[in-house]
C-alpha positions in Angstrom: 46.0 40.5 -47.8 42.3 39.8 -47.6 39.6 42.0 -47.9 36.4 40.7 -45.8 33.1 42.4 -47.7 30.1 42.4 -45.1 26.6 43.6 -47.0 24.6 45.7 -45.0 21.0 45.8 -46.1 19.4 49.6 -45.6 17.4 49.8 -42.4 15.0 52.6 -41.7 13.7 53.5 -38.3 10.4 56.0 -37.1 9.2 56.8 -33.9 5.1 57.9 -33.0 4.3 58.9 -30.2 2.2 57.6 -27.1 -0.5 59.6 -25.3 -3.9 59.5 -23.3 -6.7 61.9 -22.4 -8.0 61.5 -18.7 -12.0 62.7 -19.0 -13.8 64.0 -16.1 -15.3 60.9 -14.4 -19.5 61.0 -15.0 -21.1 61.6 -11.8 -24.9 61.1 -11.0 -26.6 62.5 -8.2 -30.3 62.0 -6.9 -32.4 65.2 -7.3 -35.8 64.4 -6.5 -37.4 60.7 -6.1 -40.3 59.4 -8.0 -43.6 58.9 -7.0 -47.3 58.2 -7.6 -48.7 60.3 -5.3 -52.4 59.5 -3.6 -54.5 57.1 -5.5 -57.7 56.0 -4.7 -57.5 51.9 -5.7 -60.1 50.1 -7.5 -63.5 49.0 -6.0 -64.9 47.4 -9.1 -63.6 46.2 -12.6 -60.3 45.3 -12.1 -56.8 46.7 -11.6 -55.6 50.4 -12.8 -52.5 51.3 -14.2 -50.5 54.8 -12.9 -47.9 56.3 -14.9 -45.6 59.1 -14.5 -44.0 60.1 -17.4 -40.8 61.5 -18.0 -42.0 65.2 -18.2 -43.9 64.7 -14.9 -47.3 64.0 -16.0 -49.5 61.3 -14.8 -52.1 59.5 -15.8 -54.4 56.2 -14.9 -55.9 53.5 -17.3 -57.0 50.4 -16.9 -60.9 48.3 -16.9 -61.0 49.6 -12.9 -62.7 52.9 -11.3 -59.2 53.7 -9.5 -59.1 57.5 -9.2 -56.0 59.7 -9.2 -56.4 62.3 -6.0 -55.0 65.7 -5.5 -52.9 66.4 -2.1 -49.1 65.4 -0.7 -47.5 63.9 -1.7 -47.6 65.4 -4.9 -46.5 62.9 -8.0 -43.2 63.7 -9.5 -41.0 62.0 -11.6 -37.9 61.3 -10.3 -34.7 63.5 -11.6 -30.9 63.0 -11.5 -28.1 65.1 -12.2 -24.8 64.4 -13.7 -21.2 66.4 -13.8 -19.1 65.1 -16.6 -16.7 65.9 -19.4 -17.8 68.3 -22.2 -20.5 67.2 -24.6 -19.5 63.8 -24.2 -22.3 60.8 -24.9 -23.6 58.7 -22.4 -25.6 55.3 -21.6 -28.3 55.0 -19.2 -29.7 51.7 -17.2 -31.9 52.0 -14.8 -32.1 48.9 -12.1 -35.9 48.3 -10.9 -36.2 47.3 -7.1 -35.6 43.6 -6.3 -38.9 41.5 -7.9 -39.9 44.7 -10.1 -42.5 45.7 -6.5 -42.8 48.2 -4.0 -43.8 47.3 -1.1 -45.7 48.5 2.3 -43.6 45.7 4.3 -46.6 42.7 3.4 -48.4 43.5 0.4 -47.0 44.9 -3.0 -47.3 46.4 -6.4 -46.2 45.9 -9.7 -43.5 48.3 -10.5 -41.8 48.7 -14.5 -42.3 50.1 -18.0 -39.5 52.3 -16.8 -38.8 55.5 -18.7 -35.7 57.8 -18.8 -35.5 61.5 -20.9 -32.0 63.1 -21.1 -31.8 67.1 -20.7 -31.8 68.5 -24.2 -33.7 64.8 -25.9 -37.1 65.5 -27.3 -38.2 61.8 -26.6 -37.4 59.0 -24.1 -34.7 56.6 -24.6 -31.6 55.3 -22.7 -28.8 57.8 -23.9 -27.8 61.7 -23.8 -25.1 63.9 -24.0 -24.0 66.5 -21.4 -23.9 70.5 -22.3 -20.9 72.4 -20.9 -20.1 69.5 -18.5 -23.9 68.8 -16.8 -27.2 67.2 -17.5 -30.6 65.7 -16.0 -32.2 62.5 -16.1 -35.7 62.6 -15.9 -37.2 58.9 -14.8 -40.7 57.7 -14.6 -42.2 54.4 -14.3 -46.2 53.3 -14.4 -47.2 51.4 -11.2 -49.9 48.4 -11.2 -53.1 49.6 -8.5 -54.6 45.8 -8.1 -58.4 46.3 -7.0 -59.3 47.0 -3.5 -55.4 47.5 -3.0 -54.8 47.5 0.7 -54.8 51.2 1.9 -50.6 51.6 2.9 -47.6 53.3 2.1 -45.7 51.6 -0.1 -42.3 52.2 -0.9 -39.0 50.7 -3.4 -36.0 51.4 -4.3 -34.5 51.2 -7.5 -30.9 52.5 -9.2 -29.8 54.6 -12.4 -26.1 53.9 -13.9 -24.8 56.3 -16.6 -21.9 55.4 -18.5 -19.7 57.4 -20.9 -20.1 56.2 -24.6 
């Protein structure tokens, strides 16, 4: 009689488990647009430069005599909300109009030094975090008056994306 011996080596086996956590999608939605408001252009010295800042203010510098003037449309910044997930972080770019210009149809402007300002940041910069699910976005830009710019209504559009960290 023969005895067939097999070895059989110890085996061990464990299991983990698989998983995923669906967030609320971010969401954006434009609140208010931006603009310069009424400027009086240049007549002498050269071009001015318009800026609305992030917390709404405006200002002009420049070597020209451009003048900022009171009246509508008022100058705003322009302001986006958002609907997310949490307190989650997020990533903002903003997308200036096509050649970095607004235009009346013919003639342009210089459009850029864009800004953007979180709800709850004490400065600008290009990310934030939502509170209880929501935020703002507060966007300005500064806008190039060339002297003796042609009298018009001049209009642009440009785009903000906001990604999830």
């Amino acid at each position: 009689m023969t005895i067939a011996v097999q070895s059989v080596k110890a085996q061990n086996t464990a299991t983990a488990a698989a998983g995923a956590v669906i967030q609320t999608a971010l969401t954006i939605s434009q609140e208010a647009d931006l603009h310069f408001g009424l400027i009086g252009p240049s007549s002498a010295g050269g071009s001015n430069v318009v800026t609305i800042a992030t917390t709404g203010g405006r200002s002009i510098a420049g070597a020209g005599n451009g003048q900022l003037i009171t009246g509508t449309p008022a100058p705003t910044n322009a302001l986006f909300s958002l609907v997310g997930q949490g307190t989650n972080a997020y990533n903002i770019v903003i997308t200036p109009p096509t050649g970095n210009t607004i235009s009346d149809g013919t003639n342009t402007m210089a459009i850029g030094s864009w800004l953007a300002r979180a709800s709850g940041e004490s400065s600008d910069g290009l990310t934030g975090s939502l509170s209880g699910g929501t935020g703002t976005i507060a966007v300005g830009a500064s806008l190039t008056v060339s002297q003796a710019q042609v009298a018009a209504t001049y209009t642009g559009q440009f785009g903000v994306t906001v990604a999830y960290q």
